[in-house]
LUMMARRO-900903 format. One record per atom (N, C-alpha, C): residue in three letters; atom name; residue number from 1; x, y, z. Coordinates in Angstrom, 1 decimal, padded with zeros to 4 digits, always signed. Example, Ala and Ser with C-alpha at 12.3 -4.5 7.8 and 13.67 -1.06 7.14 Angstrom:
   rest   atom    nr        x        y        z
    ala      N     1   +013.2   -005.7   +007.8
    ala     CA     1   +012.3   -004.5   +007.8
    ala      C     1   +013.2   -003.3   +007.8
    ser      N     2   +012.8   -002.2   +007.1
    ser     CA     2   +013.7   -001.1   +007.1
    ser      C     2   +012.9   +000.0   +007.9
REM end
This chain:
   rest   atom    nr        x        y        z
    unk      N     1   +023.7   -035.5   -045.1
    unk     CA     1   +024.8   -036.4   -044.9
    unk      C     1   +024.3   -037.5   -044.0
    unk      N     2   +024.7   -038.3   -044.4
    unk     CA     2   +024.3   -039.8   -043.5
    unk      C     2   +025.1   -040.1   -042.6
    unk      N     3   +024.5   -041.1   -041.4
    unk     CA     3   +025.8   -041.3   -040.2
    unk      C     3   +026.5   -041.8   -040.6
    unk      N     4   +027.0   -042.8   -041.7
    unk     CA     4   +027.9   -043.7   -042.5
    unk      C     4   +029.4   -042.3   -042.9
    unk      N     5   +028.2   -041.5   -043.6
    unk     CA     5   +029.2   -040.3   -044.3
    unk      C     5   +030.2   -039.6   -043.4
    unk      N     6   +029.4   -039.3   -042.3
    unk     CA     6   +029.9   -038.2   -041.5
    unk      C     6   +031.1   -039.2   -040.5
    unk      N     7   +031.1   -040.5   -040.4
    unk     CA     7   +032.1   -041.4   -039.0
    unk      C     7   +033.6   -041.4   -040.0
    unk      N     8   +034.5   -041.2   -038.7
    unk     CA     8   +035.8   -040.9   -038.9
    unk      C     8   +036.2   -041.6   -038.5
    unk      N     9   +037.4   -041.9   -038.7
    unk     CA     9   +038.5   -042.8   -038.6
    unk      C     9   +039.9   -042.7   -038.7
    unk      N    10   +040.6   -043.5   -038.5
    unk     CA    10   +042.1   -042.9   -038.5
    unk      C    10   +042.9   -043.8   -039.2
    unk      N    11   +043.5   -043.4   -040.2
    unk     CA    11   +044.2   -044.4   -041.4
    unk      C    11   +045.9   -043.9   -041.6
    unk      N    12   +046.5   -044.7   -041.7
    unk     CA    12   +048.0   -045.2   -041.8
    unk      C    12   +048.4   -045.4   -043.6
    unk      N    13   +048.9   -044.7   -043.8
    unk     CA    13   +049.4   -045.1   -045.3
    unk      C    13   +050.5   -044.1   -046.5
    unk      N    14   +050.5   -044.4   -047.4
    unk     CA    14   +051.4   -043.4   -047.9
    unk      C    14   +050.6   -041.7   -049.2
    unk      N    15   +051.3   -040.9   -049.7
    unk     CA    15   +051.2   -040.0   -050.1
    unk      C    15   +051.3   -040.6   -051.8
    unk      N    16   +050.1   -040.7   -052.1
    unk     CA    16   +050.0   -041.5   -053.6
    unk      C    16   +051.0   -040.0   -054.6
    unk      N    17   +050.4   -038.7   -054.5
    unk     CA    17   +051.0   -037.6   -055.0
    unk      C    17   +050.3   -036.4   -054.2
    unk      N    18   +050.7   -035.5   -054.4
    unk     CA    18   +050.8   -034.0   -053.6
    unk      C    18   +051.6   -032.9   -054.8
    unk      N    19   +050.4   -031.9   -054.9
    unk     CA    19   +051.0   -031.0   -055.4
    unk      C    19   +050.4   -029.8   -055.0
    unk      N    20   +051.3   -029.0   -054.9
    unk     CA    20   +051.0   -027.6   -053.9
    unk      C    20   +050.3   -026.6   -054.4
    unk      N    21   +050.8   -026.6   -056.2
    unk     CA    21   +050.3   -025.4   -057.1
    unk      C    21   +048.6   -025.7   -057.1
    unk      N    22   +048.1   -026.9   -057.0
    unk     CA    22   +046.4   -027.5   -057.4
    unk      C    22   +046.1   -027.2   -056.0
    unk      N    23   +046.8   -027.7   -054.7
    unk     CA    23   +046.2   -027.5   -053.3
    unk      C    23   +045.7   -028.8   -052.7
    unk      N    24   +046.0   -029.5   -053.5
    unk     CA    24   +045.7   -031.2   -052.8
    unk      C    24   +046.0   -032.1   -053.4
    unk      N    25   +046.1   -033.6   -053.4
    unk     CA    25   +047.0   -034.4   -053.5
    unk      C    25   +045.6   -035.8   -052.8
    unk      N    26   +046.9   -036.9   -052.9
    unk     CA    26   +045.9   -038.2   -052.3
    unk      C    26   +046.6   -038.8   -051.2
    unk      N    27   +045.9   -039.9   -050.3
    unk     CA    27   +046.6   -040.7   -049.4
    unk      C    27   +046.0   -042.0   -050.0
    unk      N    28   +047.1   -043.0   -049.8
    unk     CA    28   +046.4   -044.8   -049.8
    unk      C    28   +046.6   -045.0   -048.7
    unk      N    29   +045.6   -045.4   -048.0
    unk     CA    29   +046.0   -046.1   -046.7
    unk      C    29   +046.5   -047.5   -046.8
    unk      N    30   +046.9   -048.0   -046.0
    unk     CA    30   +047.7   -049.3   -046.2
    unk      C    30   +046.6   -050.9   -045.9
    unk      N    31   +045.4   -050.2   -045.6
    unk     CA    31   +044.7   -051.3   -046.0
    unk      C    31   +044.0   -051.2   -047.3
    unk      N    32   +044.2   -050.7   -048.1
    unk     CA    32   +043.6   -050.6   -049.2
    unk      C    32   +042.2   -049.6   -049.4
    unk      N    33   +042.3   -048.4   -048.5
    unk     CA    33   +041.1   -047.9   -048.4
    unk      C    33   +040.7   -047.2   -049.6
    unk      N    34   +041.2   -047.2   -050.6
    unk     CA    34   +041.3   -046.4   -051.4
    unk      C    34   +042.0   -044.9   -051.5
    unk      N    35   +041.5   -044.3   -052.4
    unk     CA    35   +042.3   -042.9   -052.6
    unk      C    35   +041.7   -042.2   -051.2
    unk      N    36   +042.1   -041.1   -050.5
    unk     CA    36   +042.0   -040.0   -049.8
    unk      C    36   +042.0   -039.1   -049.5
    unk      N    37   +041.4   -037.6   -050.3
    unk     CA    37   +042.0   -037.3   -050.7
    unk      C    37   +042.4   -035.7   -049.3
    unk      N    38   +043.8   -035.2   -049.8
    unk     CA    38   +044.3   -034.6   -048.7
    unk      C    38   +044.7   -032.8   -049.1
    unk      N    39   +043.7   -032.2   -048.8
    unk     CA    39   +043.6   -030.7   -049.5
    unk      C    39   +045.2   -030.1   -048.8
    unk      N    40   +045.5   -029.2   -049.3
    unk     CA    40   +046.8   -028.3   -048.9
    unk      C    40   +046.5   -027.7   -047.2
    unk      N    41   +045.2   -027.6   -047.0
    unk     CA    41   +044.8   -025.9   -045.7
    unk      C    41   +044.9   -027.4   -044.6
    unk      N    42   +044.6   -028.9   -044.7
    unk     CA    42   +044.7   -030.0   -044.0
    unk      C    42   +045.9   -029.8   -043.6
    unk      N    43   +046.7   -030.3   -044.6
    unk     CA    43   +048.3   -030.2   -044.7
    unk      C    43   +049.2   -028.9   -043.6
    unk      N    44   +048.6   -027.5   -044.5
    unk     CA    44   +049.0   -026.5   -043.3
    unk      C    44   +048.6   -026.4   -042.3
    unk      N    45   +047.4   -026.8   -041.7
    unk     CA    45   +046.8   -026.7   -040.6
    unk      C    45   +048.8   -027.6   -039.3
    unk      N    46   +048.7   -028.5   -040.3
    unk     CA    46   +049.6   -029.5   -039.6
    unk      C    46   +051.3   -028.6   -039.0
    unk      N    47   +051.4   -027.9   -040.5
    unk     CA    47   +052.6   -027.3   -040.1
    unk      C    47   +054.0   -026.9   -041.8
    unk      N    48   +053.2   -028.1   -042.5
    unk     CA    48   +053.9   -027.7   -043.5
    unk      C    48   +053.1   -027.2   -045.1
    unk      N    49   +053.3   -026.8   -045.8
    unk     CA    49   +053.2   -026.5   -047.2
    unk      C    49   +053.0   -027.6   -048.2
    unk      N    50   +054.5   -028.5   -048.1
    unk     CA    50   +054.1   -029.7   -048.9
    unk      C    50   +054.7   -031.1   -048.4
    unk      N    51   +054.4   -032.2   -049.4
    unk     CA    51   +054.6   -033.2   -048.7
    unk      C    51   +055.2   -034.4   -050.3
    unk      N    52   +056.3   -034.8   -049.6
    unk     CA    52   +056.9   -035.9   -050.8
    unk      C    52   +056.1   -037.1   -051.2
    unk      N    53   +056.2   -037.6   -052.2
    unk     CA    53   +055.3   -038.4   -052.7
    unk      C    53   +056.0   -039.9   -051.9
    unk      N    54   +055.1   -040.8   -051.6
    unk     CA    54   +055.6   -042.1   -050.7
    unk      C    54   +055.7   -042.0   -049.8
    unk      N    55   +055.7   -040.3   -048.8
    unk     CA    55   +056.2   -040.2   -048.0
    unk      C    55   +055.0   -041.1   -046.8
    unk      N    56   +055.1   -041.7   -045.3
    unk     CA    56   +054.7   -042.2   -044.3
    unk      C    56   +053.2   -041.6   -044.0
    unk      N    57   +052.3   -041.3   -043.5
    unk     CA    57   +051.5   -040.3   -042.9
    unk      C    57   +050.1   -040.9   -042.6
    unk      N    58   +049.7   -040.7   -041.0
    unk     CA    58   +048.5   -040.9   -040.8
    unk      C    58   +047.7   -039.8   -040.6
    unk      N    59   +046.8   -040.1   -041.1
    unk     CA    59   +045.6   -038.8   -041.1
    unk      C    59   +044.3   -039.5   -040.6
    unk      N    60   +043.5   -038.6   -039.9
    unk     CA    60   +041.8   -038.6   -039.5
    unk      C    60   +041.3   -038.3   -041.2
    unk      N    61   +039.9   -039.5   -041.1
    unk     CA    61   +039.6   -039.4   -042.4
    unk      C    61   +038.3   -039.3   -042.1
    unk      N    62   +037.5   -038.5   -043.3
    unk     CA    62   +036.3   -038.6   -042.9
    unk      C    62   +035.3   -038.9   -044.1
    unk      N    63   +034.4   -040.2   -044.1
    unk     CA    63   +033.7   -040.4   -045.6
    unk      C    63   +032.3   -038.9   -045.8
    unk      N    64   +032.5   -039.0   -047.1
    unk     CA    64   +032.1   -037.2   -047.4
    unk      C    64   +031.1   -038.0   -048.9
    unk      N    65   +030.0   -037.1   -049.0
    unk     CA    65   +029.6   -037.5   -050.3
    unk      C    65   +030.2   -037.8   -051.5
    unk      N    66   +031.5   -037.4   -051.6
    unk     CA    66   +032.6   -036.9   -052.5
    unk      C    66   +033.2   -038.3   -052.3
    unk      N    67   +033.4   -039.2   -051.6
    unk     CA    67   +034.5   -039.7   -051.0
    unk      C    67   +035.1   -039.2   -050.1
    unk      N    68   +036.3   -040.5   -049.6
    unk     CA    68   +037.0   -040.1   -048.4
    unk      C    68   +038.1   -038.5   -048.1
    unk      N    69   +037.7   -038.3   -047.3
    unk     CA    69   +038.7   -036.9   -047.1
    unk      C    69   +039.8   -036.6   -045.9
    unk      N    70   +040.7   -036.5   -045.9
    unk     CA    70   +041.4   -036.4   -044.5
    unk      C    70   +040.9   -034.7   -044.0
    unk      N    71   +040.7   -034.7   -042.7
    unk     CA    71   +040.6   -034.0   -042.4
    unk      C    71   +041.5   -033.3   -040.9
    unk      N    72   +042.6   -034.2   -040.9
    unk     CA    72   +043.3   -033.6   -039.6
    unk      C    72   +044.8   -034.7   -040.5
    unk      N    73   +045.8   -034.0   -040.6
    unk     CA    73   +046.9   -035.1   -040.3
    unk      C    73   +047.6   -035.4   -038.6
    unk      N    74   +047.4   -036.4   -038.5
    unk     CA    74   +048.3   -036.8   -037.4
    unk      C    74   +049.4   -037.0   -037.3
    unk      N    75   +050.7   -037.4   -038.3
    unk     CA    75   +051.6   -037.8   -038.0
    unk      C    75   +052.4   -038.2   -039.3
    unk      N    76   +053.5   -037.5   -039.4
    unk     CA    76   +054.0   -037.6   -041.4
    unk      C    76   +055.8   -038.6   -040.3
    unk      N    77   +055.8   -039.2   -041.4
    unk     CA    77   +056.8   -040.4   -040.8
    unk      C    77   +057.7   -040.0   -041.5
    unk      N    78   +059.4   -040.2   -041.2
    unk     CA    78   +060.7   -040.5   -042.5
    unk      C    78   +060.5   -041.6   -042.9
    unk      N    79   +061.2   -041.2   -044.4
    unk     CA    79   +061.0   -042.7   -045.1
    unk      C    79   +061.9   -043.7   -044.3
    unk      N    80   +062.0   -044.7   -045.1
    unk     CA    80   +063.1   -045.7   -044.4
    unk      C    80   +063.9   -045.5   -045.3
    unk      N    81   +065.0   -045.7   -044.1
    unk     CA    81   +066.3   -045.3   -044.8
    unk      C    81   +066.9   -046.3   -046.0
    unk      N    82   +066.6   -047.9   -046.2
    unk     CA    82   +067.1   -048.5   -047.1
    unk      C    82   +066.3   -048.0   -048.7
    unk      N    83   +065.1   -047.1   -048.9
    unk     CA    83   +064.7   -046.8   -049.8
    unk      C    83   +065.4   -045.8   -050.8
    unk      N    84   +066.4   -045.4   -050.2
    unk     CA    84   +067.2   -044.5   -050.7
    unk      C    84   +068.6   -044.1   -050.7
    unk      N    85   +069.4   -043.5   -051.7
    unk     CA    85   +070.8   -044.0   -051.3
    unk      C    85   +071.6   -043.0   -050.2
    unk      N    86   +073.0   -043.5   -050.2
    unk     CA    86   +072.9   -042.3   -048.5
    unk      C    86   +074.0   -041.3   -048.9
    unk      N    87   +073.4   -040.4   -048.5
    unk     CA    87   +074.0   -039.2   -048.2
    unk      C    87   +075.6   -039.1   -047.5
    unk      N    88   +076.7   -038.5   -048.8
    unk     CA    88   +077.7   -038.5   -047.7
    unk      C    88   +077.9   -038.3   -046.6
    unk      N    89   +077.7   -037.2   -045.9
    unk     CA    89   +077.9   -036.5   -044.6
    unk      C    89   +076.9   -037.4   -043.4
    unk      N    90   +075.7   -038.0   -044.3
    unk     CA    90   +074.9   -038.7   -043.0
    unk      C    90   +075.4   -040.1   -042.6
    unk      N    91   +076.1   -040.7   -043.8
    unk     CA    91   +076.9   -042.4   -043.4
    unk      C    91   +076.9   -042.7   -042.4
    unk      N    92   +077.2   -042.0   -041.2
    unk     CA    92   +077.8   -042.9   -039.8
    unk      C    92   +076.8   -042.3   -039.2
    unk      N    93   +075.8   -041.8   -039.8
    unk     CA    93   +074.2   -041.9   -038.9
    unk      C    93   +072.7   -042.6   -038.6
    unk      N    94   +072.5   -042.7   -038.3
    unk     CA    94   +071.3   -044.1   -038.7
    unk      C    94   +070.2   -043.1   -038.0
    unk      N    95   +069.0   -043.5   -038.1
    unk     CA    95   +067.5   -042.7   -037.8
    unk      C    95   +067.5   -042.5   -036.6
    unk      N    96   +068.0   -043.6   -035.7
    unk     CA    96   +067.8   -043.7   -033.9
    unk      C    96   +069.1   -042.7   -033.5
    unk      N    97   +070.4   -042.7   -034.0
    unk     CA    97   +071.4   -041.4   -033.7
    unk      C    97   +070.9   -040.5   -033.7
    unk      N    98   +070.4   -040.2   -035.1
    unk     CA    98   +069.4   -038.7   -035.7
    unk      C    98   +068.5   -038.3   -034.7
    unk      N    99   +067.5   -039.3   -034.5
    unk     CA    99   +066.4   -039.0   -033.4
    unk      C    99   +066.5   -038.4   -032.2
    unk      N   100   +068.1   -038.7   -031.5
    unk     CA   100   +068.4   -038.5   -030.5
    unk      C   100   +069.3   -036.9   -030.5
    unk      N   101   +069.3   -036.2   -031.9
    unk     CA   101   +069.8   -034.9   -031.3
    unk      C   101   +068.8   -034.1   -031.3
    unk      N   102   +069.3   -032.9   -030.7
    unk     CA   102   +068.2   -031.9   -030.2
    unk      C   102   +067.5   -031.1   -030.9
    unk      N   103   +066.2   -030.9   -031.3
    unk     CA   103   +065.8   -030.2   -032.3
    unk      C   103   +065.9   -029.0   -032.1
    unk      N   104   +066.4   -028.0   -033.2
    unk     CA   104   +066.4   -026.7   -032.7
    unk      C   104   +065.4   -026.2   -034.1
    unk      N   105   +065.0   -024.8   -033.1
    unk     CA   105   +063.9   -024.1   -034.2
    unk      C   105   +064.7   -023.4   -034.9
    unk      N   106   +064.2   -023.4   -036.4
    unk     CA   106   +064.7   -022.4   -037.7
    unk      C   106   +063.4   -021.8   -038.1
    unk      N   107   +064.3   -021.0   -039.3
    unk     CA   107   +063.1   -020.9   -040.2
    unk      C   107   +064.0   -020.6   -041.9
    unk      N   108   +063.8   -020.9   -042.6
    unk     CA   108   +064.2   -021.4   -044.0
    unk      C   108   +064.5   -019.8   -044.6
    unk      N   109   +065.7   -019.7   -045.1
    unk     CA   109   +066.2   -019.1   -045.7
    unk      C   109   +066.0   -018.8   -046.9
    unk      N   110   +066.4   -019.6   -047.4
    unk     CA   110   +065.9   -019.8   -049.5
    unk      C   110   +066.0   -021.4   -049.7
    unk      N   111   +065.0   -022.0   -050.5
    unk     CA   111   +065.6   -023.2   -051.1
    unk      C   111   +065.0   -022.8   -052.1
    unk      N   112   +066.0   -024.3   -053.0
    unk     CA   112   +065.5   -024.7   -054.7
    unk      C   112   +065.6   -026.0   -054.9
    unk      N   113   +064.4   -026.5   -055.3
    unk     CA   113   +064.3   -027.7   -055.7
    unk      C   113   +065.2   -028.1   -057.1
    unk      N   114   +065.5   -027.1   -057.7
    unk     CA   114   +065.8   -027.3   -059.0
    unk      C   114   +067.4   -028.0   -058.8
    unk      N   115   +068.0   -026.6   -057.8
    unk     CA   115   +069.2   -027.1   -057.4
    unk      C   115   +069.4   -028.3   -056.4
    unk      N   116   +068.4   -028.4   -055.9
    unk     CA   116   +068.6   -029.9   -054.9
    unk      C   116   +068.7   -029.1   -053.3
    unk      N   117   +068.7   -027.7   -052.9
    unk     CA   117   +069.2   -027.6   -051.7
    unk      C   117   +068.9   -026.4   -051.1
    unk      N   118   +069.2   -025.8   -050.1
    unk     CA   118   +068.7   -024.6   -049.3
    unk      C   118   +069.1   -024.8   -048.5
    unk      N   119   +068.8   -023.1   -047.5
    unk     CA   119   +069.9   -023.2   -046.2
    unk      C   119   +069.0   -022.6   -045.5
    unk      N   120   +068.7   -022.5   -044.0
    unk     CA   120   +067.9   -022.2   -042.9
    unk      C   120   +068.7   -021.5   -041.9
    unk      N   121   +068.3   -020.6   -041.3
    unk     CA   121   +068.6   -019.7   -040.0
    unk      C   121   +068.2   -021.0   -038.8
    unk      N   122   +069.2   -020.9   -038.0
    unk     CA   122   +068.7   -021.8   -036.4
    unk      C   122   +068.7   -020.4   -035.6
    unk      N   123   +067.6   -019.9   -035.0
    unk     CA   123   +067.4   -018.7   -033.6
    unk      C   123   +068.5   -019.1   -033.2
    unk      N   124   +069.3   -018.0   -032.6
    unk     CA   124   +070.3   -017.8   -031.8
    unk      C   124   +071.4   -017.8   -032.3
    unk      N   125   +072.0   -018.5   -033.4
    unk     CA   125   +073.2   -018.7   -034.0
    unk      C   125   +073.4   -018.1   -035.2
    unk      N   126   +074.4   -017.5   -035.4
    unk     CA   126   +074.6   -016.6   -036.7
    unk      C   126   +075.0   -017.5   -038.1
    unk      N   127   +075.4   -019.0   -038.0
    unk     CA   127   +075.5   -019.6   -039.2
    unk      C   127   +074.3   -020.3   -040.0
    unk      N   128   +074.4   -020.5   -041.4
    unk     CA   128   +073.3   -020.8   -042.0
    unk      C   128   +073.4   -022.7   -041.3
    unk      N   129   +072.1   -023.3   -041.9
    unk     CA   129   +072.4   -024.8   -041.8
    unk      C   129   +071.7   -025.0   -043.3
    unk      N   130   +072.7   -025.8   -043.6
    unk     CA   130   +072.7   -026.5   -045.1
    unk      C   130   +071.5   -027.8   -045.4
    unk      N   131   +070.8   -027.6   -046.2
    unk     CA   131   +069.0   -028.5   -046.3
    unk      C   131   +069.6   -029.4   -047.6
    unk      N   132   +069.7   -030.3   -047.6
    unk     CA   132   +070.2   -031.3   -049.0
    unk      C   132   +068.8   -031.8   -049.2
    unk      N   133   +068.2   -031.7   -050.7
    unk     CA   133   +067.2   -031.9   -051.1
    unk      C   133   +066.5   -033.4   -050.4
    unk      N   134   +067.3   -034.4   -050.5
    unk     CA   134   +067.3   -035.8   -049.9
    unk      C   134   +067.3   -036.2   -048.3
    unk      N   135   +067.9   -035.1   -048.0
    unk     CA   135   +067.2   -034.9   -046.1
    unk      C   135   +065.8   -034.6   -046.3
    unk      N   136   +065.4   -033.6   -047.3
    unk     CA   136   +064.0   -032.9   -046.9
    unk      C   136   +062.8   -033.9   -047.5
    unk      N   137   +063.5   -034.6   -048.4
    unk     CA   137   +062.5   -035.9   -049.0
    unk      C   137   +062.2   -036.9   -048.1
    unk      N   138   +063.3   -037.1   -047.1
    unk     CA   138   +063.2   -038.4   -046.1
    unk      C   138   +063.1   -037.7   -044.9
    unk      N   139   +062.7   -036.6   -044.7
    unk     CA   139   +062.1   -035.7   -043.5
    unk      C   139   +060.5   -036.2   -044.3
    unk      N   140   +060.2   -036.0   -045.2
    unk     CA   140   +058.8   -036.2   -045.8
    unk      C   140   +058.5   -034.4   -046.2
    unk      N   141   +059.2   -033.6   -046.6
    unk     CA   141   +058.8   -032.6   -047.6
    unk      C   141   +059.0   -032.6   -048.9
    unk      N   142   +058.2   -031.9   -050.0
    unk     CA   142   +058.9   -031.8   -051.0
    unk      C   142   +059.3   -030.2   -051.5
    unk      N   143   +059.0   -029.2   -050.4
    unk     CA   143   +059.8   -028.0   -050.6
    unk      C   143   +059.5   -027.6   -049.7
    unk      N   144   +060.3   -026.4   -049.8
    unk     CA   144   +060.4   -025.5   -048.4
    unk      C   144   +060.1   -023.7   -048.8
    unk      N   145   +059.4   -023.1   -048.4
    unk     CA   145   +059.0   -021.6   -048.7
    unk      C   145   +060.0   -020.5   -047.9
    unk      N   146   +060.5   -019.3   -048.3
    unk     CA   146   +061.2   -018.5   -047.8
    unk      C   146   +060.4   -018.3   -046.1
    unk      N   147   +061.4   -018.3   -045.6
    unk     CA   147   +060.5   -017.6   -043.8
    unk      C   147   +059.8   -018.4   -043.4
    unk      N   148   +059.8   -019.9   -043.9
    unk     CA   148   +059.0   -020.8   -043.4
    unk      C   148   +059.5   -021.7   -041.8
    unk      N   149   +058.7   -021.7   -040.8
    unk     CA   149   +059.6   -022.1   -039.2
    unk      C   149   +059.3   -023.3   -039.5
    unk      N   150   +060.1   -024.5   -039.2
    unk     CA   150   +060.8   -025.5   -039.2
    unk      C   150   +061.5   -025.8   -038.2
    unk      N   151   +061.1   -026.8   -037.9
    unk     CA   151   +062.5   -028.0   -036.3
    unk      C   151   +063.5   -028.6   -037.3
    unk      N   152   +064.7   -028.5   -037.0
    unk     CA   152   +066.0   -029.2   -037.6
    unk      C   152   +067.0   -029.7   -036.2
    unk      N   153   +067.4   -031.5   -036.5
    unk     CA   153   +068.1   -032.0   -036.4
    unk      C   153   +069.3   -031.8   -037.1
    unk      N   154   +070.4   -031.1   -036.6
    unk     CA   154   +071.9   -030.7   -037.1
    unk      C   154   +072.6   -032.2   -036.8
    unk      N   155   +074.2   -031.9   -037.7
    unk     CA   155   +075.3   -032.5   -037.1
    unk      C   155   +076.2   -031.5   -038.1
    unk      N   156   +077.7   -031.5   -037.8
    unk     CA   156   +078.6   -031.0   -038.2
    unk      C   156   +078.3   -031.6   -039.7
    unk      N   157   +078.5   -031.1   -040.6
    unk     CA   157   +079.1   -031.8   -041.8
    unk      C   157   +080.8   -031.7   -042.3
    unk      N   158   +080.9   -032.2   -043.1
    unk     CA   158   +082.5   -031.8   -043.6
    unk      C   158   +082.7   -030.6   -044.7
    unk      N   159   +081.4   -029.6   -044.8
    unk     CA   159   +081.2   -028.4   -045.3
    unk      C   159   +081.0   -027.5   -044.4
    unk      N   160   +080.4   -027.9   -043.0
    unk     CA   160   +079.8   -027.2   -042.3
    unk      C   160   +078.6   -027.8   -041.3
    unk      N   161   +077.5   -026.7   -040.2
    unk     CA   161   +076.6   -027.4   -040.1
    unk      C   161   +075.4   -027.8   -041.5
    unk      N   162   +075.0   -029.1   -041.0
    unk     CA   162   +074.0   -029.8   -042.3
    unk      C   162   +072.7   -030.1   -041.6
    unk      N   163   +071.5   -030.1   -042.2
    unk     CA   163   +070.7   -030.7   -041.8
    unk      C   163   +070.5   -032.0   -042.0
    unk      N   164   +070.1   -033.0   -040.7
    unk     CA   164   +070.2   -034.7   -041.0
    unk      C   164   +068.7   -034.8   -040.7
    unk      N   165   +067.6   -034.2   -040.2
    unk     CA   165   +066.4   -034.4   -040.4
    unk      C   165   +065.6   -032.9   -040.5
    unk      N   166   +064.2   -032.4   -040.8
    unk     CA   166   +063.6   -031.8   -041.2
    unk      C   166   +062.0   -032.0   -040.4
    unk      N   167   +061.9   -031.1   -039.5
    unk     CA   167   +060.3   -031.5   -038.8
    unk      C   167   +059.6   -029.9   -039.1
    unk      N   168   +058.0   -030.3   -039.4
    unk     CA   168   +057.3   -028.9   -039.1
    unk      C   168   +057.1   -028.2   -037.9
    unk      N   169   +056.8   -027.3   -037.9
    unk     CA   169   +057.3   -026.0   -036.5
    unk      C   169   +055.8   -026.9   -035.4
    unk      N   170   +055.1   -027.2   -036.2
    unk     CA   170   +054.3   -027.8   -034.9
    unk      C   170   +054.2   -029.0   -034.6
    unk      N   171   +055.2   -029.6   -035.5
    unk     CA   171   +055.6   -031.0   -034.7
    unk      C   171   +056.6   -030.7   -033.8
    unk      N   172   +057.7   -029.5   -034.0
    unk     CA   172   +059.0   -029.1   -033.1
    unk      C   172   +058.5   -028.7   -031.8
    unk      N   173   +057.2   -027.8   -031.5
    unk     CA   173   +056.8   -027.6   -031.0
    unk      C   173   +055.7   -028.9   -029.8
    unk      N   174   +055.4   -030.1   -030.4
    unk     CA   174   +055.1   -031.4   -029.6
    unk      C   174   +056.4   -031.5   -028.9
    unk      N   175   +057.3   -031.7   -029.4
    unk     CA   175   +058.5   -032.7   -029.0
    unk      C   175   +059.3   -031.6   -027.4
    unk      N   176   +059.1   -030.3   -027.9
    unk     CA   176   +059.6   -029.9   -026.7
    unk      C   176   +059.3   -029.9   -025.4
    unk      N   177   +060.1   -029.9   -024.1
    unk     CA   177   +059.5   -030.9   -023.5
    unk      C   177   +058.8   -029.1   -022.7
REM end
């Protein structure tokens, strides 16, 4: 391996595709670095399983005989909210409200992508919290596995508690103080 091969770097850009069943997927960085590509055990290392396509994400990259490879993610972003349409129950919420409630730890009960939705256990409380496929897409997932620990931003819904954002257990675990 050459010193060219082995120097790392840190690139900003989005999730070209990701698929969980193959175990890796690609990044574009936003300056055009080309493809990058991003194995699943990267991914879990970080905290989650999978990741929505478009979704935000900076990774450590490292040039490999193969091409570029990420090899640490740093930081998976929400999409922006005008990309997508809004969710009843979240309307009179915007990113910086959301940001400001308190993360509490779960861990995922059941979901289905097919149905659009899933519910999660929050420690301590005996009710479920309600996962709308479209929170978990602009959290930046694209599924969620049974028993899987997860940080969730609640608010009341008009069904119940809902989830208004979606973070992995080791990002929940940065933010606490």
């Amino acid at each position: 391996m050459t010193e060219e091969e082995g120097a790392q770097r840190v690139v900003t850009g989005r999730v070209k595709w990701f698929d969980a069943s193959k175990g890796f997927g690609f990044v574009v960085g936003d300056a055009d670095d080309g493809d990058i590509l991003l194995h699943a055990n990267v991914l879990r290392n970080f905290g989650q399983s999978s990741i929505a396509d478009n979704t935000r994400i900076t990774v450590k990259v490292q040039k490999t005989q193969r091409g570029s490879q990420a090899i640490e993610v740093i930081e998976i972003l929400p999409s922006d909210e005008e990309e997508r349409a809004p969710i009843e129950d979240l309307s009179d919420n915007d990113m910086a409200s959301i940001a400001l409630l308190p993360l509490e730890p779960a861990r995922v009960k059941w979901f289905d992508k097919v149905k659009g939705f899933g519910f999660a256990n929050v420690f301590g409380r005996p009710d479920d919290v309600f996962i709308h496929i479209e929170v978990l897409r602009r959290s930046g997932f694209a599924d969620l596995a049974p028993g899987e620990a997860i940080g969730l931003r609640v608010i009341d819904g008009k069904r119940g508690r809902m989830a208004a954002l979606v973070t992995s257990w080791e990002t929940a675990l940065k933010e606490r103080p």
